[in-house]
C-alpha positions in Angstrom: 109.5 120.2 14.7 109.0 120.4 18.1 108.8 117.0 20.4 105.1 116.1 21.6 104.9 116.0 25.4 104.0 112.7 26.5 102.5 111.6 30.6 106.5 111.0 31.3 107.3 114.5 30.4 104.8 115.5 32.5 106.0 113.4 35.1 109.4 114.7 35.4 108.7 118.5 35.2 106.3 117.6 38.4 108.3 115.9 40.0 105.9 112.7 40.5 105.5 109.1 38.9 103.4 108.7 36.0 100.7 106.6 38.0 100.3 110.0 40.1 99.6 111.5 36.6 97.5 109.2 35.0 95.7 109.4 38.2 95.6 113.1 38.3 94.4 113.0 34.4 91.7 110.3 35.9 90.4 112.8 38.6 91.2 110.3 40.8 92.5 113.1 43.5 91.9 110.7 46.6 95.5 109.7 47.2 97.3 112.9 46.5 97.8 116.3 48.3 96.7 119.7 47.0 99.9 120.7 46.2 100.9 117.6 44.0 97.8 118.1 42.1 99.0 121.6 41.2 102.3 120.9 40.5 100.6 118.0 37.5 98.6 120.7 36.9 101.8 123.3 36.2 103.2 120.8 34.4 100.6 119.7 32.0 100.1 124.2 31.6 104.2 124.3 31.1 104.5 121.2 28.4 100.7 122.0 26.9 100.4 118.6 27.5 97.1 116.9 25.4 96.3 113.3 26.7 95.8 111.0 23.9 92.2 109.3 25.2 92.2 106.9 22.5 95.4 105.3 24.2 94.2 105.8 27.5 91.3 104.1 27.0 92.7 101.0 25.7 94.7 100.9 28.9 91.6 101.7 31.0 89.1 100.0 29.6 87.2 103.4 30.3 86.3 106.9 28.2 85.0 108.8 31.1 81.7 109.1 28.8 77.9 108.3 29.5 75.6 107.7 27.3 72.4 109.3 28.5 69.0 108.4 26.7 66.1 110.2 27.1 62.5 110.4 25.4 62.0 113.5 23.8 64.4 116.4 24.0 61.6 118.9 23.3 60.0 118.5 26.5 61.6 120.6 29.6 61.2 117.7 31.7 63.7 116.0 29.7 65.7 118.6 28.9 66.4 119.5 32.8 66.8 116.1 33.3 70.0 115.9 31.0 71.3 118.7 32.3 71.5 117.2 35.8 72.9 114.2 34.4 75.5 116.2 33.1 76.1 118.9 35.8 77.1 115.9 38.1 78.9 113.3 35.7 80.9 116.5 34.5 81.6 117.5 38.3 83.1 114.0 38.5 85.4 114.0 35.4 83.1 112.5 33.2 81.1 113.2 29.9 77.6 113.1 29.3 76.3 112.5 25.7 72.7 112.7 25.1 70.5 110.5 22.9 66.6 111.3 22.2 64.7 108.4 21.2 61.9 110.8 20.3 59.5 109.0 21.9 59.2 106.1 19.7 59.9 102.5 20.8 61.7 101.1 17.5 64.2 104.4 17.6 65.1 103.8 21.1 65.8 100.4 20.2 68.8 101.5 17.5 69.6 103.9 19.7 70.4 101.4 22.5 72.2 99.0 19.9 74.2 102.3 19.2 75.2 102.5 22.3 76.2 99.1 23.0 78.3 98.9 20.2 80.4 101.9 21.6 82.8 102.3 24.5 80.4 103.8 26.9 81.2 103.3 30.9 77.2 103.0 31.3 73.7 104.3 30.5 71.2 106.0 32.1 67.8 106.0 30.3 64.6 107.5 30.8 63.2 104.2 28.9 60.0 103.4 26.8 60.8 99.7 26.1 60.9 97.5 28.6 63.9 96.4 30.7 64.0 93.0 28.5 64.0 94.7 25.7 66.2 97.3 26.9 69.5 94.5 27.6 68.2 93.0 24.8 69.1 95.7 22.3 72.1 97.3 24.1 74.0 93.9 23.5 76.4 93.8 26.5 76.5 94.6 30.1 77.0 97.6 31.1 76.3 99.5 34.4 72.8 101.2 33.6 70.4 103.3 35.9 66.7 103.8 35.0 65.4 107.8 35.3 61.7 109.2 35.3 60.3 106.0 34.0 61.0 102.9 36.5 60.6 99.1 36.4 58.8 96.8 38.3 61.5 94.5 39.9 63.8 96.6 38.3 67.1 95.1 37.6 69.1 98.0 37.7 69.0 100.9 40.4 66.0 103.4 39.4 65.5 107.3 40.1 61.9 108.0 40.3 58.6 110.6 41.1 56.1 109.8 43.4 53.9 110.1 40.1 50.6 107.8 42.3 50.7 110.2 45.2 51.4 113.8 43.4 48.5 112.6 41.3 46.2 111.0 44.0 46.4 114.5 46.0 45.8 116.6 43.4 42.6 114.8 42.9 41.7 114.8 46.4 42.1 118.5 46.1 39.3 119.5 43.2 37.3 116.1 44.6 36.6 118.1 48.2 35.3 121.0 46.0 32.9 119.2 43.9 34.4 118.5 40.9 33.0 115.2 39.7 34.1 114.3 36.4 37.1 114.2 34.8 39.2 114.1 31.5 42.9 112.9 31.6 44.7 114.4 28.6 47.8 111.9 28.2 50.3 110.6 25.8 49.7 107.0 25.0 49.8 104.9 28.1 51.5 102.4 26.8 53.2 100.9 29.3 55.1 104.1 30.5 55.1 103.6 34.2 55.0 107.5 35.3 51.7 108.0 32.9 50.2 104.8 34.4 51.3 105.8 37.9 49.7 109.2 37.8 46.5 107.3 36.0 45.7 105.0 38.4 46.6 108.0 40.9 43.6 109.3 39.5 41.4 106.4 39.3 42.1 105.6 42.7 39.9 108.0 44.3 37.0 108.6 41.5 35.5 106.2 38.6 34.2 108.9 37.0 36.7 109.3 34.2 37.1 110.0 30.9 40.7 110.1 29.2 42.3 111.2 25.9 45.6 109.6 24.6 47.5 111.7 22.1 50.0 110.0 20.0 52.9 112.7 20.6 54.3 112.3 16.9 50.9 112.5 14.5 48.3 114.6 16.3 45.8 117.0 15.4 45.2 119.6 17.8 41.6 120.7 16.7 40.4 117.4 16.6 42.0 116.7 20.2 40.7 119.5 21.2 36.7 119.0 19.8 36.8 115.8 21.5 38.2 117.5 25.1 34.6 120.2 24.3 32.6 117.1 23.7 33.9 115.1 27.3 32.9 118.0 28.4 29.8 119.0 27.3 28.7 115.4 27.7 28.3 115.3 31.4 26.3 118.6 34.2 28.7 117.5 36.6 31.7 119.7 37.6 34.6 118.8 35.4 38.3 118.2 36.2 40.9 118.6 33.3 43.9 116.3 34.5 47.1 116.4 31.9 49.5 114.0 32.1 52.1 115.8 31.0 52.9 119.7 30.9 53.1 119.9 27.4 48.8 119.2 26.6 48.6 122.3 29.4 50.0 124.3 27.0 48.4 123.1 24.1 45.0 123.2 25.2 44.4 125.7 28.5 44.9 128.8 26.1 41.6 127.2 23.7 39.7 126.6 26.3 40.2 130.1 27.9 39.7 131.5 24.3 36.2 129.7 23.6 35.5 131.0 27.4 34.7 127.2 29.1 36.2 127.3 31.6 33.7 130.9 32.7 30.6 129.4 30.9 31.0 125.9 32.7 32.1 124.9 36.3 35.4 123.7 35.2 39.1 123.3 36.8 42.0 122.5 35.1 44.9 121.0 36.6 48.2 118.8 35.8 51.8 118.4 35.5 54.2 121.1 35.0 57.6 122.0 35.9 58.2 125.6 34.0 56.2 128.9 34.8 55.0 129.0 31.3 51.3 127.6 32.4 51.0 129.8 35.4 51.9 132.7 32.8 48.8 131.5 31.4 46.8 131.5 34.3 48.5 132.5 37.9 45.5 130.8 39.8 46.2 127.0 38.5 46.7 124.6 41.1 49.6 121.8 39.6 52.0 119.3 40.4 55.5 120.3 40.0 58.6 117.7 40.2 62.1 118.1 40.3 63.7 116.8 37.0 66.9 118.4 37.4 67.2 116.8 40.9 66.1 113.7 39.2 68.9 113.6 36.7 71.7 114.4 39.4 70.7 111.7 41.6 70.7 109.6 38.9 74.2 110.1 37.7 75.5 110.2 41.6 73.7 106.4 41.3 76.1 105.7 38.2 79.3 107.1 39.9 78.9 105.3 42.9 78.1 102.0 41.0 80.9 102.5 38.6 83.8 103.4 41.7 82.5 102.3 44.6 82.3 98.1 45.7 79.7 98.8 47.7 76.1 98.2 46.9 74.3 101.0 45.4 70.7 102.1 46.4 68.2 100.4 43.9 65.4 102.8 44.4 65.4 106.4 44.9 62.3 108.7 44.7 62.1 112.5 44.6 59.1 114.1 46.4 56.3 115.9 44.1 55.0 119.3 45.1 51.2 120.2 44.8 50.4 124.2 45.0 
């Protein structure tokens, strides 16, 4: 039977010592030349050389893995934001491994004691709880950065929208052409901050405003929607249909187009969105568009930095919002 290479093996076909392996295996590349890194490389090729992570992490304290939570993987939002994540932990030799708390409170909760009871080198969480509850449940430190959703006083560094201001100008827009009233559609406010930003966006410029929260995991759409007809009908003024969240676009511009509203009343609909599906829609909507891919890779640069560097990481980062 044939020997199992082990790091020394390695070491000694590549002429180097084993800490310029481990580092190597580390992606630790700072300290060594291009050409010693290919000869490792050779090496490990020559011997098909398979670390054995279990061992190293004992050694290291570390498995190179980060546990990212987010809220609902069937939103795009969410599911560009993982992939940032990942793009840039995997650029840096490390392993991204996605949670979904499905939008519920008590799941993310498990979830985080899941975590916590695993050898994760940090989290990054697009959160629901609040940061108490969030240390609370994870059970131990570890280095975490907050996504989408941020924290007053946060206590860890944060990656955020500029949800107020996106929403505040895309107000201002339909406000200067007459538009009056409006309905926010909306998952449950809760105490989200990016749903409460973009609400008191809103309510910062008009008090004319009605709003719908939809409970994302027990809906029903016709009833959401004869409430949206009734908001409507209920007022003469011009209305303004504000969503929340890209997903009630979807669910509710193609019903309203289909029972002709929006040509028998004076009506604009607007909100957030980040995939061309709604323009597909209707090319002429006007909507707020972020950058959740961006938002994801910023926020995993935040957990490199914080997890290699001494020096003190940025606690608040926010990523611009377009209106067109």
């Amino acid at each position: 039977m044939t020997k199992k290479a082990n790091i020394k093996d390695v070491a000694a076909l590549a002429g180097v010592s084993t800490a310029t392996v481990s580092r190597y295996l580390n992606h630790d590349l700072s300290r060594m030349s291009e050409k010693t890194a290919e000869k490792v490389q050779d090496a490990i090729t020559k011997l098909n050389y398979v670390p054995n992570l279990v061992a190293r992490q004992m050694i290291t304290k570390s498995s190179k893995m980060i546990a990212v939570l987010i809220s609902n993987i069937d939103d795009y939002f969410s599911t560009e934001l993982f992939k940032g994540v990942s793009s840039m932990l995997e650029s840096k030799g490390y392993i991204a491994v996605m949670f979904d708390s499905n939008s519920d409170a008590a799941r993310e909760q498990k979830l985080l004691k899941t975590i916590g009871s695993r050898m994760f080198d940090g989290l990054i969480i697009q959160p629901i709880n609040n940061s108490h509850i969030v240390q609370e449940s994870l059970g131990r430190k570890i280095p975490i950065v907050v996504v989408d959703r941020g924290f007053q006083s946060s206590p860890w560094p944060q990656v955020i929208a500029d949800n107020y201001q996106s929403a505040r100008t895309a107000t201002k827009f339909f406000l200067d052409q007459g538009y009056k009233h409006v309905v926010v559609l909306t998952s449950e406010l809760n105490s989200v901050s990016s749903r409460l930003e973009r609400y008191r966006g809103i309510k910062s410029l008009t008090d004319d405003v009605d709003i719908i929260q939809i409970d994302e995991n027990s809906y029903n759409q016709s009833a959401i929607f004869k409430e949206l007809v009734q908001k409507i009908d209920r007022v003469k003024e011009d209305t303004l249909i504000f969503a929340l969240k890209e997903r009630w676009l979807l669910e509710f511009v193609p019903s309203l187009t289909m029972k002709s509203r929006i040509e028998d009343r004076h009506l604009a609909i607007t909100g957030f969105a980040d995939t061309k599906m709604v323009t597909q829609l209707d090319p002429n909507l006007h909507l707020v568009t972020q950058r959740p891919f961006l938002m994801g890779a910023s926020s995993a640069e935040l957990m490199i930095q914080g997890l290699n560097s001494d020096e003190e990481v940025q606690q608040e980062v926010i990523i611009d919002s377009k209106f067109e």
